[in-house]
Every structure is written in structure tokens, then in C-alpha cells.
MISELUM-397833 format. One line per 3 residues: number of its first residue (from 1); for each residue y, z, x of C-alpha. Coordinates in nm, 4 decimals. Example, Ala and Ser with C-alpha at 12.3 -4.5 7.8 and 13.67 -1.06 7.14 Angstrom:
# MISELUM-397833
1> -0.4500 0.7800 1.2300  -0.1060 0.7140 1.3670 .
This chain:
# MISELUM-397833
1> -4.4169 24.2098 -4.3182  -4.1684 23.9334 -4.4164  -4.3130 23.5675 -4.4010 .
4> -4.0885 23.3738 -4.2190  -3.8238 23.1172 -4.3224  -3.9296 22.7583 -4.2987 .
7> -3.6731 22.5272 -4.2842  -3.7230 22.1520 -4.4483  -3.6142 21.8496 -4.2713 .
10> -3.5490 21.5891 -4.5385  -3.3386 21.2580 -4.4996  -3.2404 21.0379 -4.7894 .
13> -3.1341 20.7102 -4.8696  -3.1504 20.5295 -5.1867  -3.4278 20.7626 -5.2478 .
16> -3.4246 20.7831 -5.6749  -3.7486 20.6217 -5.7360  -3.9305 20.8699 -5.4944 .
19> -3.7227 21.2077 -5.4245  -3.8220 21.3736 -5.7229  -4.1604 21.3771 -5.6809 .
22> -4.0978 21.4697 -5.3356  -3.8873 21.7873 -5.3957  -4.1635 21.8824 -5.6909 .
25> -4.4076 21.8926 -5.3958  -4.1972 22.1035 -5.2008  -4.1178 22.3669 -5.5667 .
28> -4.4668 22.3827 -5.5816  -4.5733 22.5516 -5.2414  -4.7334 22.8597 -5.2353 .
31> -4.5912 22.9401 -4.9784  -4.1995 23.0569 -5.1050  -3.9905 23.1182 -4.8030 .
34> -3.8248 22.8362 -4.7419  -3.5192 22.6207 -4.7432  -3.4991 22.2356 -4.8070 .
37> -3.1728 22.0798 -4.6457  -3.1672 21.7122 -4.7903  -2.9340 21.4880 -4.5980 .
40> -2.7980 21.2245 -4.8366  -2.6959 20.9246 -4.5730  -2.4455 20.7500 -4.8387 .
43> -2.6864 20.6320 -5.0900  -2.5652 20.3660 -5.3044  -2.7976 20.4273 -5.5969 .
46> -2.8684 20.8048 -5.7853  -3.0300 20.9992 -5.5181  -2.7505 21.2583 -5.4867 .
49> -2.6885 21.3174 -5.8975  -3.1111 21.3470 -5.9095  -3.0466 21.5981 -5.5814 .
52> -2.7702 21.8057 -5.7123  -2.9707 21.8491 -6.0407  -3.2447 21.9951 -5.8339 .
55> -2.9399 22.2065 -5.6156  -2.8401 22.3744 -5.9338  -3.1904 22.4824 -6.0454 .
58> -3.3255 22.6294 -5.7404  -3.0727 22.7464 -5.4518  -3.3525 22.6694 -5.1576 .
61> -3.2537 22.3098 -5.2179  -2.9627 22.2329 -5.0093  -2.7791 21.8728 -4.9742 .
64> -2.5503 21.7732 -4.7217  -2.3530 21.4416 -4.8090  -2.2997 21.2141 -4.4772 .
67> -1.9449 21.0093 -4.5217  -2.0281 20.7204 -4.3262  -2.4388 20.5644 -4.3262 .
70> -2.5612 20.6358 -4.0097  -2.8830 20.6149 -3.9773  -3.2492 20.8344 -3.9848 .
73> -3.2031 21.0330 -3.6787  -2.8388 21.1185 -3.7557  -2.9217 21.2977 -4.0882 .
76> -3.2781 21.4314 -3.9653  -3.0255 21.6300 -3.6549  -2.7677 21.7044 -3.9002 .
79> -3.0374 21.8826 -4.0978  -3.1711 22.0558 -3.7845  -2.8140 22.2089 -3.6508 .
82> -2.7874 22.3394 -4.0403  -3.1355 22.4918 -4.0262  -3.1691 22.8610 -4.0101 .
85> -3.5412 22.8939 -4.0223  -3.8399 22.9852 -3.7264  -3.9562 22.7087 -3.8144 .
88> -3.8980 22.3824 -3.8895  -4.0626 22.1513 -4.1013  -4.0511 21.7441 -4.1880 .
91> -4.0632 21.5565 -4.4991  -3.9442 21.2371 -4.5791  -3.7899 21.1405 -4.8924 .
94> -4.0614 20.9661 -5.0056  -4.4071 21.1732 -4.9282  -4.5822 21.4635 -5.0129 .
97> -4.7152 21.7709 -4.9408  -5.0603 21.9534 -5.0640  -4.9402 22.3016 -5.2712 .
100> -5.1183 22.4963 -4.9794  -4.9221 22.2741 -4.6925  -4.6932 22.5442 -4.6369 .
103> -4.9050 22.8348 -4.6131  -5.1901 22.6872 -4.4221  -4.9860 22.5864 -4.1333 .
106> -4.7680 22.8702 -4.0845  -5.0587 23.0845 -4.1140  -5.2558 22.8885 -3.8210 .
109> -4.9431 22.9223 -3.6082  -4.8911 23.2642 -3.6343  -5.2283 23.3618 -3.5776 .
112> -5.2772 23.1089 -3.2710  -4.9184 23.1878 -3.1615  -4.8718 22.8082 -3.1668 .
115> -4.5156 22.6724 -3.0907  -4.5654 22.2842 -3.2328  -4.8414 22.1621 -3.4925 .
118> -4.9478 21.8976 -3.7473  -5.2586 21.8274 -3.9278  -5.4023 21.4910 -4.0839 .
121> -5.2682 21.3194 -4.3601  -5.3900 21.0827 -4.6356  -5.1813 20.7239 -4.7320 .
124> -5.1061 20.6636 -5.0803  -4.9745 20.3844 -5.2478  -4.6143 20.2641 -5.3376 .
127> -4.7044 20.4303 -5.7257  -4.8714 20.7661 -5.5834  -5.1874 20.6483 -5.6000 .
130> -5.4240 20.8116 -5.3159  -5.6241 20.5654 -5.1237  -5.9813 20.6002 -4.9668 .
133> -5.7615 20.6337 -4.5819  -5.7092 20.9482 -4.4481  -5.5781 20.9896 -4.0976 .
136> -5.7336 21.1914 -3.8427  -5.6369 21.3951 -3.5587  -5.7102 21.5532 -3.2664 .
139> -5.7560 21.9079 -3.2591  -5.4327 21.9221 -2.9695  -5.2635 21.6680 -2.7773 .
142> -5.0283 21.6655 -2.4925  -4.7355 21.4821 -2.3312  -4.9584 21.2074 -2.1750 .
145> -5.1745 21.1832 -2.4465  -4.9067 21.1078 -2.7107  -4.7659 20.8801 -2.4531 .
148> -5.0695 20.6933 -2.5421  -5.1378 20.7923 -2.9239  -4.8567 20.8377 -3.1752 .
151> -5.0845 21.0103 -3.3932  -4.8534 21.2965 -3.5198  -4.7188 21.2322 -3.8893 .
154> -4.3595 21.3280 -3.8982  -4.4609 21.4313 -4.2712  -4.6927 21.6797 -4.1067 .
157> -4.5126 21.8258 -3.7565  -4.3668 22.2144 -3.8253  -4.1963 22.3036 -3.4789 .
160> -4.1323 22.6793 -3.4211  -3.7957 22.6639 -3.2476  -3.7696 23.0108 -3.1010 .
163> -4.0584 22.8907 -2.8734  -3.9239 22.5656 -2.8113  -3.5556 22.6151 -2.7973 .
166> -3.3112 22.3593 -2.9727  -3.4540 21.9976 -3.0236  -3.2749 21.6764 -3.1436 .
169> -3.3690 21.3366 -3.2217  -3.2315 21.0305 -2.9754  -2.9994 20.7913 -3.2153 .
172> -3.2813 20.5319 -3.2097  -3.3501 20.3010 -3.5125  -3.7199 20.4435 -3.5296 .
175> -3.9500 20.6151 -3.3451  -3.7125 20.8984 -3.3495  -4.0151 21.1383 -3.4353 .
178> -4.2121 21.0073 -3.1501  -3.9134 21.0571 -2.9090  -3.8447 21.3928 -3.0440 .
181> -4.2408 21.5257 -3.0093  -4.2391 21.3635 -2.6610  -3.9282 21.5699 -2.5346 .
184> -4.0921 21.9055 -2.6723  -4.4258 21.8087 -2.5392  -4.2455 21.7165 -2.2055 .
187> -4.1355 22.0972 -2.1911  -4.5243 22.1692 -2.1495  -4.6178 22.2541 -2.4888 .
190> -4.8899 22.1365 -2.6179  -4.9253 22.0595 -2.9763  -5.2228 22.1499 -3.2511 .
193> -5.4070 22.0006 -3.5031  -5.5000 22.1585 -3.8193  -5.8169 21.9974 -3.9014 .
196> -5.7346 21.9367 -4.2827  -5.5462 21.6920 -4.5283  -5.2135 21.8809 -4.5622 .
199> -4.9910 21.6077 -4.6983  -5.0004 21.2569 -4.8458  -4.7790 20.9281 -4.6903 .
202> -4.6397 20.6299 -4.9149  -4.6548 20.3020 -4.7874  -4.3871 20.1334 -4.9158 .
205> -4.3287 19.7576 -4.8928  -4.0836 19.6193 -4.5998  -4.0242 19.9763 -4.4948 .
208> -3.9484 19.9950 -4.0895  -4.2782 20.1746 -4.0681  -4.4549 19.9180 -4.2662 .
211> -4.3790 19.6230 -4.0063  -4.6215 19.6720 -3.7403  -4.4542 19.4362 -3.4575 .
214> -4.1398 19.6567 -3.4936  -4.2860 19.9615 -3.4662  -4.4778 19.8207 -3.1546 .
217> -4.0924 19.7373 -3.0001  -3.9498 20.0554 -3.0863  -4.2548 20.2092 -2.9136 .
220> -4.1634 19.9971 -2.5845  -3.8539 20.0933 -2.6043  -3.9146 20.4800 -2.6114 .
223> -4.0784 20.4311 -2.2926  -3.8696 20.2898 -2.0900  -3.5218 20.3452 -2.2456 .
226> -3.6059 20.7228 -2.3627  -3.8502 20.8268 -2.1649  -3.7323 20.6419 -1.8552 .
229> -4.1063 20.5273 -1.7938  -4.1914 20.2876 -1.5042  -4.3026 19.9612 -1.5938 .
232> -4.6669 20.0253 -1.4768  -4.6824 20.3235 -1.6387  -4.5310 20.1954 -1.9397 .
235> -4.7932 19.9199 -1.9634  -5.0863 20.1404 -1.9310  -4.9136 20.3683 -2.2035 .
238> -4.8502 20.0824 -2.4631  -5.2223 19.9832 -2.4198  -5.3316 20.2695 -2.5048 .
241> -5.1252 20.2941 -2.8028  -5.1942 19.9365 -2.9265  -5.5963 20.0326 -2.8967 .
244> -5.5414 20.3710 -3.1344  -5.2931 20.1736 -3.3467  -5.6150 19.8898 -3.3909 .
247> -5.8236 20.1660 -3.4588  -5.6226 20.3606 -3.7167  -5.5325 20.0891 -3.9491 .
250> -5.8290 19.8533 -3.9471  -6.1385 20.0830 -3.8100  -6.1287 20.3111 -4.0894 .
């Protein structure tokens, strides 16, 4: 029986310093049947001569130029509408997956018949250097409880869309993987955990992700301009968060 085709979610900008090793990650699955669709949002430094090096030597690697910037959630959807995959997976420009990512995952959705999963995820510094931090996860998760917990690497999420149907990111700034797992979960899925370090995540200096009180915004924002919360439920939601955010970064 043919494995199915995974489909690669990757957005890049300015990404020279970090693509290649991310793409080398990706060559070096196990697991062969896929497609990487790199979405180049009008770098202004190397990243799409380094990509169209890689294009040339293995046709799996696909990139799609944007001609104006627009933004994370603009390429990441652009990449989705091109995807022609059961499944599709996320990976920034600058992380990494474990050889066995690929064939782990698929594996423990096929099995469980699972339509949405992720698994934990270790940080690594700015040079690739693994740190003593890996982040956990629960073994599933709903809509309420991500409401509460926006535990799910992007780096880590593979989304079978013939179970879920089509899914897009909102045009947000960030966040735009939280608002996207929120609308599948909100379709009463419920997403897994694989119980294993499947990938690694670079923290890179004065990244978006990096500043804590704009992720906490963003968050807020999802809520109540996404998600259309109330304000009392959007209050107990954001405490919630803040408390697993605490205990994520400094409880470890």
C-alpha cells in the first residue's frame, strides 16, 4: 500500500542563515513521500538563490515567489491552496525536524485514524545548539482547552485535510497557528499528542515569538477579534493561558 503524500508548509523570509539546515532536515526523513512548498515572501537577502539550488536537486522542493511582502499567514495559505497532499505538515524556515518526524506521526495517525496531531518539541539555540528545555504536551486537547493552553508547536501540527476539510489561516500578524488549530478544533476535532521529541525550535533574538508581551496581545486579540469571545470568557481564557505560559518558560 502507497504511503501517503505529506505536504510541507514552509514560509520564508530573509531566511539564508537558517533555510538550509532546515530543508536538510526535511531531505533527511525517512519517511519519502512528500512535498515541501516554500513560500518566499520577497526576501531581500539570498533565501530564494539558496532555495532554487535545493529546487534543482530534488523536485519535492517546490518555491513559490510572493510579488508583494505580505506577511506569515499569507504565504503559510498560499502554500496550503498549492498543497496536494492528505496531509499537511508545518515547518518554519528556521527549525527542525528529527529524521523519524515524518514517519512517526503519520504512522500514529493512520493507525488511530487521527484527523489533527502534534507531539513535543525541544528549543535550541540561535547556532543549533540543543538546550536542556523540552516542551511537553498533553496526550489530546480540545477547543476549550487550547482556548486556555497554546501548547501546539506549529513546527509539530500535521492536519489530515480529508477529515477536516479546507483550513486557512486569518491575516493576523501572529498567532495565525493558534487561530488556525482553534477553527479546526471548533469543528469538534480533537487533537493528539505524540508523546515524543519529534522536532527542535530556534529561538532567535527579537523574533515576534521571542517578545512575550506581544505574543500575550496577539493572544487577546484571537479571542475576541477571531474567535468572537465574550469578555468574561475571554478573561478566564487569557488566565489560563498566562498560568501555562508561566509554567512553560520558567517552571522547567
Amino acid at each position: 500500500m502507497d504511503k501517503p503524500l505529506v505536504s510541507i508548509i514552509t514560509p520564508s523570509y530573509n531566511s539564508t542563515k537558517f533555510i538550509p539546515a532546515t530543508i536538510e532536515s526535511v531531505l533527511a526523513q525517512t519517511y519519502q513521500n512528500w512535498e515541501m512548498l516554500i513560500v518566499d515572501d520577497c526576501s531581500k537577502d539570498e533565501s530564494r538563490k539558496v532555495i532554487r539550488e535545493y529546487t534543482e536537486k530534488d523536485g519535492r522542493i517546490k518555491l513559490i515567489e510572493l510579488t508583494e511582502n505580505s506577511g506569515a499567514a499569507v504565504a503559510r495559505n498560499t502554500a496550503i491552496k498549492a498543497a496536494k497532499g492528505k496531509y499537511v505538515a508545518f515547518l518554519d524556515s528556521d527549525d527542525l525536524w528529527v529524521p523519524t518526524k515524518l514517519e512517526k506521526q503519520i504512522e500514529f495517525m493512520e493507525i488511530n485514524d487521527y484527523a489533527f496531531t502534534y507531539s513535543k518539541y525541544q528549543l535550541m539555540d540561535v547556532d543549533g545548539n540543543k538546550l536542556d528545555r523540552v516542551i511537553d504536551v498533553p496526550r489530546n486537547i480540545d477547543y476549550n482547552g487550547l482556548l486556555s493552553n497554546t501548547i501546539i508547536g506549529c513546527l509539530t501540527a500535521v492536519v489530515n485535510i480529508e477529515k477536516t476539510g479546507p483550513i486557512e489561516m486569518p491575516n493576523i500578524r501572529t498567532r495565525q497557528d493558534f487561530a488556525l488549530w482553534l477553527s479546526i478544533l471548533k469543528r469538534g476535532i480533537k487533537a493528539h499528542g505524540l508523546q515524543e521529541v519529534l522536532a527542535y525550535y530556534r529561538l532567535v533574538p527579537g523574533s515576534i515569538s521571542s517578545n512575550k508581551v506581544k505574543a500575550a496581545k496577539q493572544t487577546w486579540k484571537v479571542y475576541r477579534d477571531v474567535e468572537k469571545l465574550g469578555l468574561l470568557r475571554s478573561v478566564f481564557s487569557f488566565t489560563g493561558y498566562a498560568f501555562n505560559a508561566v509554567k512553560k518558560t520558567y517552571l522547567k
